[in-house]
PQR file of N, CA, C, O and H, with PARSE charges and radii, in Angstrom:
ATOM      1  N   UNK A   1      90.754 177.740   3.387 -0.4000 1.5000
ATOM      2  CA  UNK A   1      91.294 178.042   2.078 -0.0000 2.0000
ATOM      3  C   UNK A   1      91.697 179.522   2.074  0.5500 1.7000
ATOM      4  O   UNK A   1      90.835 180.241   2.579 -0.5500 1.4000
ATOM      5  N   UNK A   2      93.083 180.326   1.514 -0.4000 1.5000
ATOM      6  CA  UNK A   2      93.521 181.276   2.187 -0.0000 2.0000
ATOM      7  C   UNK A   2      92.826 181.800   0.365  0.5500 1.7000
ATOM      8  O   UNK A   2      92.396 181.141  -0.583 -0.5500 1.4000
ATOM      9  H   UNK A   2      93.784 179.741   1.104  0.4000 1.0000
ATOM     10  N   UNK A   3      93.067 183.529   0.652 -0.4000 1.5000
ATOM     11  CA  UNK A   3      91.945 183.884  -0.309 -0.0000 2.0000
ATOM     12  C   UNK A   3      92.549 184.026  -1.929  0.5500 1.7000
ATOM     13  O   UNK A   3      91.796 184.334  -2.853 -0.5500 1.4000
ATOM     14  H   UNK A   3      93.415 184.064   1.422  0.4000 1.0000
ATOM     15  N   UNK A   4      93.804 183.794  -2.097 -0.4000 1.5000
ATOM     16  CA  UNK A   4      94.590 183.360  -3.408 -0.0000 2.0000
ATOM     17  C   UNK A   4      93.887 182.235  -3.827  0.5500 1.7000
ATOM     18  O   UNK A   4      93.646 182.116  -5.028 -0.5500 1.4000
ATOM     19  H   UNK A   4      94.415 183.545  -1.347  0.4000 1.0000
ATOM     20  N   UNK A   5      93.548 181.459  -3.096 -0.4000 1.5000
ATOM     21  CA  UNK A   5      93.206 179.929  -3.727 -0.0000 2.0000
ATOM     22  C   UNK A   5      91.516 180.318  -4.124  0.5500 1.7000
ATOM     23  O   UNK A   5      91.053 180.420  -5.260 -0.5500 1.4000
ATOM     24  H   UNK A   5      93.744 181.557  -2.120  0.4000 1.0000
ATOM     25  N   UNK A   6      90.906 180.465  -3.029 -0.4000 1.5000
ATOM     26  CA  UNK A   6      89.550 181.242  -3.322 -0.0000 2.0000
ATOM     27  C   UNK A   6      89.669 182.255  -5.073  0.5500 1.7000
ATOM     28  O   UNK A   6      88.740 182.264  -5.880 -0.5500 1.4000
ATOM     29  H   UNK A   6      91.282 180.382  -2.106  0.4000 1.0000
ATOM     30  N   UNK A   7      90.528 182.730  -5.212 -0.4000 1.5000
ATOM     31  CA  UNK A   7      90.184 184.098  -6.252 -0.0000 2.0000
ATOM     32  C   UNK A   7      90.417 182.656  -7.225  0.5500 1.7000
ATOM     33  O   UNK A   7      89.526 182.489  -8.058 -0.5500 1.4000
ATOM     34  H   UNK A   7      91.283 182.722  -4.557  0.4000 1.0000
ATOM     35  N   UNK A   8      91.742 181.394  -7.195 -0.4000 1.5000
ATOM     36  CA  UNK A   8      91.790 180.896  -8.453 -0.0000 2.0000
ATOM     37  C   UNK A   8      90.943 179.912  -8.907  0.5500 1.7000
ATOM     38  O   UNK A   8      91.122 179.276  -9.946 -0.5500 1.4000
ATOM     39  H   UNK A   8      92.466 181.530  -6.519  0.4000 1.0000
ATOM     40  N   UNK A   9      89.677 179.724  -7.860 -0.4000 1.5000
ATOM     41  CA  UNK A   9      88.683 179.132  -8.011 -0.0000 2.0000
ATOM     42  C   UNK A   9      87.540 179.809  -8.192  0.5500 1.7000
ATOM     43  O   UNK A   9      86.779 179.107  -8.858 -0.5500 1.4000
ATOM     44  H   UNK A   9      89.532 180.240  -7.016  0.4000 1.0000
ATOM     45  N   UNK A  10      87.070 180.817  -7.922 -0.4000 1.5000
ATOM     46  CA  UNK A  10      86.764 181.945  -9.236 -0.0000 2.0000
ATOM     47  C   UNK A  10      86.804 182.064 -10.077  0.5500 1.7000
ATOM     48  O   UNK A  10      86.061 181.320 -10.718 -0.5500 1.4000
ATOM     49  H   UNK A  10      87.688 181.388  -7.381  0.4000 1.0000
ATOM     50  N   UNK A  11      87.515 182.891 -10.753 -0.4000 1.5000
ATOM     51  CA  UNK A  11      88.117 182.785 -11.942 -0.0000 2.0000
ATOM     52  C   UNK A  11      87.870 181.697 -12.807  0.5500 1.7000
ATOM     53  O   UNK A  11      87.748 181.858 -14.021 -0.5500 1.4000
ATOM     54  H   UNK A  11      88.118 183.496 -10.233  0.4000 1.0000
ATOM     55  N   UNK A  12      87.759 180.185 -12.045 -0.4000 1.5000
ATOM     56  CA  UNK A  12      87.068 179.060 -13.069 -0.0000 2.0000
ATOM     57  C   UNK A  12      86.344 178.960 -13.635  0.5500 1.7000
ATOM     58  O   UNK A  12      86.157 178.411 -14.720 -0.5500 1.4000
ATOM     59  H   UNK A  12      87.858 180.054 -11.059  0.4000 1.0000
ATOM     60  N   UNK A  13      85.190 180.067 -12.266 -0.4000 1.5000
ATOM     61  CA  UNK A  13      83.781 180.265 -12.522 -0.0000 2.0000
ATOM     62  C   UNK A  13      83.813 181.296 -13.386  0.5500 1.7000
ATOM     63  O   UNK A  13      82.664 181.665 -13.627 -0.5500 1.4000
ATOM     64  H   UNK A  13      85.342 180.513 -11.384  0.4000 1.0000
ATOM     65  N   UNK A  14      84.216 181.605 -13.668 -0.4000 1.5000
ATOM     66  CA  UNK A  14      84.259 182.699 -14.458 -0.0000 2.0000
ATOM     67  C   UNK A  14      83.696 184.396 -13.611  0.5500 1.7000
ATOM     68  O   UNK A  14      83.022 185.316 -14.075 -0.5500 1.4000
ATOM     69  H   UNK A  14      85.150 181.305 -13.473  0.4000 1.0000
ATOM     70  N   UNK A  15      84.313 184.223 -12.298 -0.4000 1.5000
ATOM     71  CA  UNK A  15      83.709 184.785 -11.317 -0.0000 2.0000
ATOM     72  C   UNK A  15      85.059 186.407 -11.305  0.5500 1.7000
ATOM     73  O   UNK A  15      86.024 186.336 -10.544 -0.5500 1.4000
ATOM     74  H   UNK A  15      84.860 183.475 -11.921  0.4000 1.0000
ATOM     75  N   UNK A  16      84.942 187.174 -11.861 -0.4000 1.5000
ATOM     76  CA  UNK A  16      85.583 188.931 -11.774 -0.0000 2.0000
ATOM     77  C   UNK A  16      86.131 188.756 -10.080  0.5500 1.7000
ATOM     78  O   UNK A  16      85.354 189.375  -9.353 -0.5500 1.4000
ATOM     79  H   UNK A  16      84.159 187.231 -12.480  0.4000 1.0000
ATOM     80  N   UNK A  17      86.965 188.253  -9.494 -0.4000 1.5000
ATOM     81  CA  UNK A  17      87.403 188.469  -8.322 -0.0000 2.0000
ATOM     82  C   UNK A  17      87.611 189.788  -7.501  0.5500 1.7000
ATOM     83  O   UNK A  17      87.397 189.899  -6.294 -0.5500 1.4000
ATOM     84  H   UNK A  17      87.596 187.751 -10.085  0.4000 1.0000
ATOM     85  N   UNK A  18      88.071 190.791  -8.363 -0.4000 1.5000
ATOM     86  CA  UNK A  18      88.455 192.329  -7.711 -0.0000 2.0000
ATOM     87  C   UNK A  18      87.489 192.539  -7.034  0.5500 1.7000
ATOM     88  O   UNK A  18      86.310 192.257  -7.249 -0.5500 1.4000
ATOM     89  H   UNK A  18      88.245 190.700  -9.344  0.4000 1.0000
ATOM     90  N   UNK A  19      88.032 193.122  -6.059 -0.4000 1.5000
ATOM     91  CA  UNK A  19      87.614 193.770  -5.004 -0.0000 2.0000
ATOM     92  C   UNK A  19      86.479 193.350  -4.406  0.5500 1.7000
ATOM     93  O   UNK A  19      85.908 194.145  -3.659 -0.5500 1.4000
ATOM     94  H   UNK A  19      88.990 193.352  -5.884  0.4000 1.0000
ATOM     95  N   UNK A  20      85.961 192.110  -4.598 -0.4000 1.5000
ATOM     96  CA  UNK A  20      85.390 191.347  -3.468 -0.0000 2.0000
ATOM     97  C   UNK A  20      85.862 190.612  -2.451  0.5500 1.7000
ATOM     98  O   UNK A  20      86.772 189.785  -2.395 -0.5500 1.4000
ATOM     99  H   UNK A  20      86.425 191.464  -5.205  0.4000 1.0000
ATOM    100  N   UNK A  21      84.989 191.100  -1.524 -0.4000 1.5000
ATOM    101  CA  UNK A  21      85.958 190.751  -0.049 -0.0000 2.0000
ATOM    102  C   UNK A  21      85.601 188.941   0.023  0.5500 1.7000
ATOM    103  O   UNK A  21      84.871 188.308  -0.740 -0.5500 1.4000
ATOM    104  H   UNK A  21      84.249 191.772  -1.570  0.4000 1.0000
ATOM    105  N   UNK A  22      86.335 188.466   1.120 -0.4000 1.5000
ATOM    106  CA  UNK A  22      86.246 186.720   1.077 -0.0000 2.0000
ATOM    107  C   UNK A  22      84.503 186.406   1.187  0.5500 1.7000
ATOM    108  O   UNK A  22      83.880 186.211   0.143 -0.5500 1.4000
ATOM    109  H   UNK A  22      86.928 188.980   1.739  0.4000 1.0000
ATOM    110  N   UNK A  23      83.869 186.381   2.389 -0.4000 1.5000
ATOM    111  CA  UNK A  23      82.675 186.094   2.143 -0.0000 2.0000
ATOM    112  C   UNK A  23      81.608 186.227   0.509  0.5500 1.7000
ATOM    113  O   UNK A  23      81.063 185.222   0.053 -0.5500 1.4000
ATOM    114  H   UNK A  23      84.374 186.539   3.237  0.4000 1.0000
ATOM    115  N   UNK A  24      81.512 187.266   0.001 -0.4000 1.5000
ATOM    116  CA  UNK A  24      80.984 187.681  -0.821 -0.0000 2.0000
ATOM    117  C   UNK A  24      81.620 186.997  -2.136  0.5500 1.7000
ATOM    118  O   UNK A  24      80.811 186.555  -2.951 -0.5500 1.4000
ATOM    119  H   UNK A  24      81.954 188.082   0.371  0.4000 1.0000
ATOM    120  N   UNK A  25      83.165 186.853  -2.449 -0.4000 1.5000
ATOM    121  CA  UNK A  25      83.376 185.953  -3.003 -0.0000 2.0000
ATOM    122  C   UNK A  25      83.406 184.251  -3.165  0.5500 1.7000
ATOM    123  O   UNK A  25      83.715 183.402  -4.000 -0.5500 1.4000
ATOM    124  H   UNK A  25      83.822 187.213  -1.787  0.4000 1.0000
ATOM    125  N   UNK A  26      82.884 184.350  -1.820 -0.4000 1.5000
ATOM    126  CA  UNK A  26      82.713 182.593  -1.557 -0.0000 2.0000
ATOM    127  C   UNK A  26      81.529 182.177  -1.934  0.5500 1.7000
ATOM    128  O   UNK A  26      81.312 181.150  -2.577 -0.5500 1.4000
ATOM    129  H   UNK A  26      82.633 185.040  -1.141  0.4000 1.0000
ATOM    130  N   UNK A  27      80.754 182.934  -1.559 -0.4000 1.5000
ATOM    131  CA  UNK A  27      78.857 183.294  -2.050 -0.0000 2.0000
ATOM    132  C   UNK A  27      78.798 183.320  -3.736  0.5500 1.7000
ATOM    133  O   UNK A  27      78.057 182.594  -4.399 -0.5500 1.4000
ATOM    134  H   UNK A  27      80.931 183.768  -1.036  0.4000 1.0000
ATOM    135  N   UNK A  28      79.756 184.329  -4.298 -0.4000 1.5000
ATOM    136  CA  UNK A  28      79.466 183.933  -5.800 -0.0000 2.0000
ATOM    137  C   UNK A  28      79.684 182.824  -6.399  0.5500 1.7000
ATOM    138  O   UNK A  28      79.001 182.452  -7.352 -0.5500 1.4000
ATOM    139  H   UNK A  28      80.358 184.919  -3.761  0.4000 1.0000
ATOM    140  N   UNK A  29      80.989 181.940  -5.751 -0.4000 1.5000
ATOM    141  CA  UNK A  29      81.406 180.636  -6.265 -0.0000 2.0000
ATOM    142  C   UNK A  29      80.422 179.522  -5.789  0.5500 1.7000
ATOM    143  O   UNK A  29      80.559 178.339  -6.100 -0.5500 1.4000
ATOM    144  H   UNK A  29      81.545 182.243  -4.976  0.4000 1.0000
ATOM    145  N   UNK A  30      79.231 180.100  -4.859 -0.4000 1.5000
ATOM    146  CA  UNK A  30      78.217 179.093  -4.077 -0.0000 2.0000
ATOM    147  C   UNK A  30      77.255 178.849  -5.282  0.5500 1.7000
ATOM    148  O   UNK A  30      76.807 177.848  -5.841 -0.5500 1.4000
ATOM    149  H   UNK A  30      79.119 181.061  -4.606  0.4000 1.0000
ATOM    150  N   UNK A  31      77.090 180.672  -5.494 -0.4000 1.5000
ATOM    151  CA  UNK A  31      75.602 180.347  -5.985 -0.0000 2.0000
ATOM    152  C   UNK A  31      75.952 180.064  -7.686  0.5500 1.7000
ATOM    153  O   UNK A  31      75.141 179.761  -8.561 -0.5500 1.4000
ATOM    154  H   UNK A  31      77.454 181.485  -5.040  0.4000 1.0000
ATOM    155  N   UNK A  32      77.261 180.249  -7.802 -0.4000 1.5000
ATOM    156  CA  UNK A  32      77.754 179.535  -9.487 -0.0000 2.0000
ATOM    157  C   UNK A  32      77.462 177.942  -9.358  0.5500 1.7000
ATOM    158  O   UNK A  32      76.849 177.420 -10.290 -0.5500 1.4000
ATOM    159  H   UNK A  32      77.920 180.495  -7.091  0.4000 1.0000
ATOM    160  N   UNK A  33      77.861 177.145  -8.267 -0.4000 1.5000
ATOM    161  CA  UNK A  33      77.413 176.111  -8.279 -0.0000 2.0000
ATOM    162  C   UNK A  33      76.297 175.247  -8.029  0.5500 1.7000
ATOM    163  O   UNK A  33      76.235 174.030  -7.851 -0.5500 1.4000
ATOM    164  H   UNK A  33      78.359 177.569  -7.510  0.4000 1.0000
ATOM    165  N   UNK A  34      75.161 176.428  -8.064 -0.4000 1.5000
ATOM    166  CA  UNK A  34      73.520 176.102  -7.601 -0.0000 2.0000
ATOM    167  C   UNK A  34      73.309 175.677  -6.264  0.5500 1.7000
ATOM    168  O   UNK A  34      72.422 174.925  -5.860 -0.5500 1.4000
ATOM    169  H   UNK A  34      75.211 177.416  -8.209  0.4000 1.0000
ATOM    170  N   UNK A  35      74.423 176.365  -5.466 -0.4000 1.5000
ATOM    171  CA  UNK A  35      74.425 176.273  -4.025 -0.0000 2.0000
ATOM    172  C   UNK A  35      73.528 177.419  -3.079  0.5500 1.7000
ATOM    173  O   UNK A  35      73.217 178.548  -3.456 -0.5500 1.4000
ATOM    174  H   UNK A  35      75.143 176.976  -5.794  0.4000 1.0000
ATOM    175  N   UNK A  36      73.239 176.856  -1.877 -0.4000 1.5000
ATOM    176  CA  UNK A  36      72.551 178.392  -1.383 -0.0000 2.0000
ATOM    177  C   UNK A  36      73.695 179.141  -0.983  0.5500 1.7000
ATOM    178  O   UNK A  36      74.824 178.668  -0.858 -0.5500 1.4000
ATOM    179  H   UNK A  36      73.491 175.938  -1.570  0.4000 1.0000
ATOM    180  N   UNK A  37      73.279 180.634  -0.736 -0.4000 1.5000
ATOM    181  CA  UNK A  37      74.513 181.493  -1.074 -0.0000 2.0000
ATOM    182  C   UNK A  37      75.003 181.592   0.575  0.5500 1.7000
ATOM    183  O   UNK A  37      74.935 182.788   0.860 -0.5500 1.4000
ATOM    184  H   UNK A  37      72.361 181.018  -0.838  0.4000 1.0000
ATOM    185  N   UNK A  38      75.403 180.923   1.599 -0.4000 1.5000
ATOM    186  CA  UNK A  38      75.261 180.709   2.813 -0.0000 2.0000
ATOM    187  C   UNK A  38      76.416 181.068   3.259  0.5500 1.7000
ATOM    188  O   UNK A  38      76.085 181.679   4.275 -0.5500 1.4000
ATOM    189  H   UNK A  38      75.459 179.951   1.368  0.4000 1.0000
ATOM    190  N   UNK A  39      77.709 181.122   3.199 -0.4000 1.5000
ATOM    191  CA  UNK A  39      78.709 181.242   3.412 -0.0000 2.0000
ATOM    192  C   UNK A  39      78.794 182.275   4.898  0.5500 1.7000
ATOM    193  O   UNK A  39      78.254 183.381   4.889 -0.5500 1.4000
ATOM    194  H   UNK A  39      77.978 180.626   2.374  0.4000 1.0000
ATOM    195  N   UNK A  40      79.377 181.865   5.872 -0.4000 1.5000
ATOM    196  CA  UNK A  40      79.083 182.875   7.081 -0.0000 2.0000
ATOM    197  C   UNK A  40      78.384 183.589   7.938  0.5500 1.7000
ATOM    198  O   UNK A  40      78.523 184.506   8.747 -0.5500 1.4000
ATOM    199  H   UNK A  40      79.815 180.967   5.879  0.4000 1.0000
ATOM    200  N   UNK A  41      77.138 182.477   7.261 -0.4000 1.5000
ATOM    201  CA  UNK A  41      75.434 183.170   7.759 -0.0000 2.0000
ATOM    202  C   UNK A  41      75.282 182.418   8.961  0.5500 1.7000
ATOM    203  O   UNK A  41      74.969 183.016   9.990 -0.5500 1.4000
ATOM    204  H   UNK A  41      77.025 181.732   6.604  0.4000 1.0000
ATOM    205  N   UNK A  42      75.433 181.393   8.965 -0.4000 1.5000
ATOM    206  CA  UNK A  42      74.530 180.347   9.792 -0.0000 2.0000
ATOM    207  C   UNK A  42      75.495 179.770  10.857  0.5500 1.7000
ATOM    208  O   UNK A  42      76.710 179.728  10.664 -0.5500 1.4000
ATOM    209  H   UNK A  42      75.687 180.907   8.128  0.4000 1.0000
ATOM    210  N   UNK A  43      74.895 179.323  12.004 -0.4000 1.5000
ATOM    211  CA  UNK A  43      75.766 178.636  12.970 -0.0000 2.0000
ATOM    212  C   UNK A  43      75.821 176.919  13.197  0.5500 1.7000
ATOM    213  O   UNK A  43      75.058 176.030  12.820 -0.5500 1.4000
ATOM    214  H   UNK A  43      73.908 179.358  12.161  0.4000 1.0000
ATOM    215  N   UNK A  44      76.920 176.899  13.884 -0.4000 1.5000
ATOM    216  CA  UNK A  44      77.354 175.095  13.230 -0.0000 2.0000
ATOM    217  C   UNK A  44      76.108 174.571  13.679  0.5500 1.7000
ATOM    218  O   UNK A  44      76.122 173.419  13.245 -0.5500 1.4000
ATOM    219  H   UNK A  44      77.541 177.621  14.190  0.4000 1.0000
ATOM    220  N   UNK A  45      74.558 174.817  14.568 -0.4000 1.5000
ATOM    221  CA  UNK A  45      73.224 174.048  14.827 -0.0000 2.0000
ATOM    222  C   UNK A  45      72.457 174.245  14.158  0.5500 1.7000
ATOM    223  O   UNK A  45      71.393 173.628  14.216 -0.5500 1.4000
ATOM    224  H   UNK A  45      74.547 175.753  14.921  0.4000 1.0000
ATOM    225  N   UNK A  46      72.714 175.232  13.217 -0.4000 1.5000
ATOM    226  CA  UNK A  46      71.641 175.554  11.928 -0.0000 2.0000
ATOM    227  C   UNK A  46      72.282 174.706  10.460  0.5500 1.7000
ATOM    228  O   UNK A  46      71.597 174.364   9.496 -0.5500 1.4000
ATOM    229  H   UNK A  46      73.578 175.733  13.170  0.4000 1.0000
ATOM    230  N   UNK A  47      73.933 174.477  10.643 -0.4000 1.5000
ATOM    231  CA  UNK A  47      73.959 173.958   8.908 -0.0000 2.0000
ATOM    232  C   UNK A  47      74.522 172.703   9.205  0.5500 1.7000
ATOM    233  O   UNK A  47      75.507 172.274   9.805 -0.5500 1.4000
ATOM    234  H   UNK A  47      74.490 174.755  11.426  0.4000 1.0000
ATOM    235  N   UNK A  48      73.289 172.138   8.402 -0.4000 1.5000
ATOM    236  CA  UNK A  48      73.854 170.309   8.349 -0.0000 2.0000
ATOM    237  C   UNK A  48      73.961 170.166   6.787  0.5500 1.7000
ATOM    238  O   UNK A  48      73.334 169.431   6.024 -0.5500 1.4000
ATOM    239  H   UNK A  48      72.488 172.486   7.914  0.4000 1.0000
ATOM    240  N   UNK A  49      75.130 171.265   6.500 -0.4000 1.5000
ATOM    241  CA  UNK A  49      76.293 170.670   5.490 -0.0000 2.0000
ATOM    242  C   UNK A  49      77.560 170.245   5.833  0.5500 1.7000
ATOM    243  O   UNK A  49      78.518 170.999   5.668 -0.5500 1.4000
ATOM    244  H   UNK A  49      75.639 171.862   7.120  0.4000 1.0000
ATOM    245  N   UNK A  50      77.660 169.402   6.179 -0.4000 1.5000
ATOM    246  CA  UNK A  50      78.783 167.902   7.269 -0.0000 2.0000
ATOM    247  C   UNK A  50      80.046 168.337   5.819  0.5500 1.7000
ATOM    248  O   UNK A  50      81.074 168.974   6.050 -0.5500 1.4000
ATOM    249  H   UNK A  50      76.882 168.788   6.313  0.4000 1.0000
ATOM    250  N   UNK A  51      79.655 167.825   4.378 -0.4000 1.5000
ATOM    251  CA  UNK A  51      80.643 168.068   3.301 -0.0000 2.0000
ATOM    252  C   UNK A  51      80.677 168.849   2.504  0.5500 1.7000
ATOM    253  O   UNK A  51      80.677 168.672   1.285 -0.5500 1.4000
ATOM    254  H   UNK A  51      78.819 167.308   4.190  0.4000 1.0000
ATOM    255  N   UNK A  52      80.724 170.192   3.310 -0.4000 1.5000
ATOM    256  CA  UNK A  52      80.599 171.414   2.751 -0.0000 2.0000
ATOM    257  C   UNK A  52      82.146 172.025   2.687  0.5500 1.7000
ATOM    258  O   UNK A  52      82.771 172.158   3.740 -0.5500 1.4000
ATOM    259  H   UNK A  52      80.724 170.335   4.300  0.4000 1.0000
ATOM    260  N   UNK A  53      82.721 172.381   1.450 -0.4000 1.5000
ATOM    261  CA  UNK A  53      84.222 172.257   1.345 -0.0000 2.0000
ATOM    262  C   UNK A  53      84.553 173.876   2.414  0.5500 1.7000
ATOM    263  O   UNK A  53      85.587 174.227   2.984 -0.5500 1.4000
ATOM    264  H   UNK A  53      82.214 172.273   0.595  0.4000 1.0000
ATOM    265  N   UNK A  54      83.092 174.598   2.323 -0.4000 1.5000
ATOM    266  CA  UNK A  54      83.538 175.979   2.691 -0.0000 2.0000
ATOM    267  C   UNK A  54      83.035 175.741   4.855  0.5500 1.7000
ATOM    268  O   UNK A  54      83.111 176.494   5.826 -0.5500 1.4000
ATOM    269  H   UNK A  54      82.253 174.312   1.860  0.4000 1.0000
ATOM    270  N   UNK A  55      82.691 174.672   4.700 -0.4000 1.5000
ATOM    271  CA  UNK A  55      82.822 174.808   6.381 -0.0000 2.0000
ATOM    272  C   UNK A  55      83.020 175.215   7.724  0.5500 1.7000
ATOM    273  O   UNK A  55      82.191 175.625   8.537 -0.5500 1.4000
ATOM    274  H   UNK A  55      82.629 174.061   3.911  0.4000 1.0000
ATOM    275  N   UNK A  56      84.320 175.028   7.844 -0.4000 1.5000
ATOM    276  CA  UNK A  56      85.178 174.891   8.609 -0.0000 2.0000
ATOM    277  C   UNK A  56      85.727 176.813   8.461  0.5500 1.7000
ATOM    278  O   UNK A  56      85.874 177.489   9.478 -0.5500 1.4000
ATOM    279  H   UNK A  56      84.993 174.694   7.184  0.4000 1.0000
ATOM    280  N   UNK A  57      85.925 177.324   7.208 -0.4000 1.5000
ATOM    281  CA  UNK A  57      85.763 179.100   7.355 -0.0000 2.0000
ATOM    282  C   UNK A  57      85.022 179.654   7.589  0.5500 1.7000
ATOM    283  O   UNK A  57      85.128 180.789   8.054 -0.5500 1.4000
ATOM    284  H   UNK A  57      85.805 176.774   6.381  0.4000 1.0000
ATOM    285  N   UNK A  58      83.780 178.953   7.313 -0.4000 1.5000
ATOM    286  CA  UNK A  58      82.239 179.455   7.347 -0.0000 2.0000
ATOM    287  C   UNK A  58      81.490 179.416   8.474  0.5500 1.7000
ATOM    288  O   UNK A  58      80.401 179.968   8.630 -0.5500 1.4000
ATOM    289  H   UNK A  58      83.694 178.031   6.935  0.4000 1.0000
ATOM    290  N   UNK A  59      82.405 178.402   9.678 -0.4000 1.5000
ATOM    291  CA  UNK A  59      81.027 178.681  10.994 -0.0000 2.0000
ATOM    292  C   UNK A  59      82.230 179.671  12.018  0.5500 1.7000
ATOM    293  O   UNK A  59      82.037 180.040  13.177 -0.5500 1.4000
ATOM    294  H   UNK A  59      83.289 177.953   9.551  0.4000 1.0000
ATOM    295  N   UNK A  60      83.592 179.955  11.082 -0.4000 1.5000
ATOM    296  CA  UNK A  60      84.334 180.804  11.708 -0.0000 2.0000
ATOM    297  C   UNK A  60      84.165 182.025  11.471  0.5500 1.7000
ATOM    298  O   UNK A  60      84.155 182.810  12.419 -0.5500 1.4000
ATOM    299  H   UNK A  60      83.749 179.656  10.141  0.4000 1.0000
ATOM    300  N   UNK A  61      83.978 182.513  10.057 -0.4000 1.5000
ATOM    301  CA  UNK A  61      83.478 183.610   9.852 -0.0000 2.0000
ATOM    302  C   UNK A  61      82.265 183.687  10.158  0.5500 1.7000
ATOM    303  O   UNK A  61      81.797 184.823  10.084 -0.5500 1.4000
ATOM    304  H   UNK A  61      83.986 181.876   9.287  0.4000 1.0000
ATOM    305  N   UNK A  62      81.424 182.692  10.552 -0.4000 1.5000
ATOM    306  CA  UNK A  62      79.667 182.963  11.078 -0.0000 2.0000
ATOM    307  C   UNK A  62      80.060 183.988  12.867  0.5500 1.7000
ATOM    308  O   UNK A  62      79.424 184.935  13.331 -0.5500 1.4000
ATOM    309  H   UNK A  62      81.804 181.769  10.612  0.4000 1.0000
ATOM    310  N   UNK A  63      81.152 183.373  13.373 -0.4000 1.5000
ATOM    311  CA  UNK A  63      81.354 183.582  14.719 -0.0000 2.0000
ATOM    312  C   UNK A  63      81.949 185.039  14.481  0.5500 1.7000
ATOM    313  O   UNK A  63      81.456 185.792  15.321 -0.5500 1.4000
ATOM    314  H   UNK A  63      81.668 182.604  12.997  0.4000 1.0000
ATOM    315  N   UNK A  64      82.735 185.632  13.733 -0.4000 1.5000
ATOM    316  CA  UNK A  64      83.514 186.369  13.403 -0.0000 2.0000
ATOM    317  C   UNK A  64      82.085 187.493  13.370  0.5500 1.7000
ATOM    318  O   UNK A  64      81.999 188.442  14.149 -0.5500 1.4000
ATOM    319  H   UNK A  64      83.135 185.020  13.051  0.4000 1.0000
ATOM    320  N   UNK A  65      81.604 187.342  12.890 -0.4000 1.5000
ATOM    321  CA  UNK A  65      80.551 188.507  12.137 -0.0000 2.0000
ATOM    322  C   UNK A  65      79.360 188.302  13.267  0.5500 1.7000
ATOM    323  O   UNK A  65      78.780 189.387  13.233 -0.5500 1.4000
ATOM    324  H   UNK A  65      81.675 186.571  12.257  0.4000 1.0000
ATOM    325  N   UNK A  66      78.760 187.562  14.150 -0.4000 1.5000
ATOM    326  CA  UNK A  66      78.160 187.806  15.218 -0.0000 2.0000
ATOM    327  C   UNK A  66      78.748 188.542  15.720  0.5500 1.7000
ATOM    328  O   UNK A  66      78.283 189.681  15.689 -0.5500 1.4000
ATOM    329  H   UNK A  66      79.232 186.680  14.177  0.4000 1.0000
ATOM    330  N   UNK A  67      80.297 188.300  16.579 -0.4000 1.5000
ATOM    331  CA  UNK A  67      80.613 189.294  17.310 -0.0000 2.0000
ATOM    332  C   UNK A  67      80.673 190.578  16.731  0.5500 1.7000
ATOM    333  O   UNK A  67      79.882 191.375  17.235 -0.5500 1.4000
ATOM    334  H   UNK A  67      80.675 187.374  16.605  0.4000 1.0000
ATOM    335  N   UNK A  68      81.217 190.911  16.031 -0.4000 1.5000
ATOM    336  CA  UNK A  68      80.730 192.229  15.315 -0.0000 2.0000
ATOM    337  C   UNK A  68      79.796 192.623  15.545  0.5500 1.7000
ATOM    338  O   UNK A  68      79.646 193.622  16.248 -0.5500 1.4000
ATOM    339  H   UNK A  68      81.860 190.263  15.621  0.4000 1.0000
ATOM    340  N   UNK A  69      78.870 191.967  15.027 -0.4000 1.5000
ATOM    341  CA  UNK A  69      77.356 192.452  15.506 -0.0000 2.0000
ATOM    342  C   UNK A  69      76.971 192.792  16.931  0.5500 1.7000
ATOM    343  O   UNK A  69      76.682 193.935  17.284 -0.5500 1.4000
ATOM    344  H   UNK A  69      78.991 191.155  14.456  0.4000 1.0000
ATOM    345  N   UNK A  70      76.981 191.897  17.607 -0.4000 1.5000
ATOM    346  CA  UNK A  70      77.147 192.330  19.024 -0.0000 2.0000
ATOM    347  C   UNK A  70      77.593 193.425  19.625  0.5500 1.7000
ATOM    348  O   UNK A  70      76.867 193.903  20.496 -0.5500 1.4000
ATOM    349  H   UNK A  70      77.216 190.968  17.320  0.4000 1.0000
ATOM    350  N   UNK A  71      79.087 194.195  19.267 -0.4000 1.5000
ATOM    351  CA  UNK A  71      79.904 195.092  19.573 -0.0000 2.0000
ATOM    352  C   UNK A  71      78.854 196.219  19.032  0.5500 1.7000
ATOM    353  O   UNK A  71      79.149 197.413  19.086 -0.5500 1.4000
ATOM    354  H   UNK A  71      79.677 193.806  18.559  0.4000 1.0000
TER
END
């Protein structure tokens, strides 16, 4: 989901979009929905959320932000 669509699903939540970066805004729209706030934490053997809409960005940005870490 590119991060226009992210901010207009926000905003539903009634979620202040500015100047939060993607992760951190994906986390507020998590934990608006009584979700854990997980977004980019965990790796695809740790999350068995199979229908998790944020997925598929989330074990990319999980990979994204290890390497970082690493470096």
């Amino acid at each position: 989901m590119d991060i226009g669509e992210i901010r207009k699903l926000a905003a539903k939540f009634g979620i202040e979009p500015a100047g939060m970066e993607k992760a951190d805004l994906v986390r507020a729209i998590q934990r608006a929905e009584g979700l854990d706030e997980c977004f980019g934490l965990a790796s695809a053997e740790d999350c068995d959320e199979e229908s998790c809409m944020w997925r598929e960005d989330c074990l990319f940005e999980s990979v994204v932000e290890e390497n970082v870490a690493l470096s």
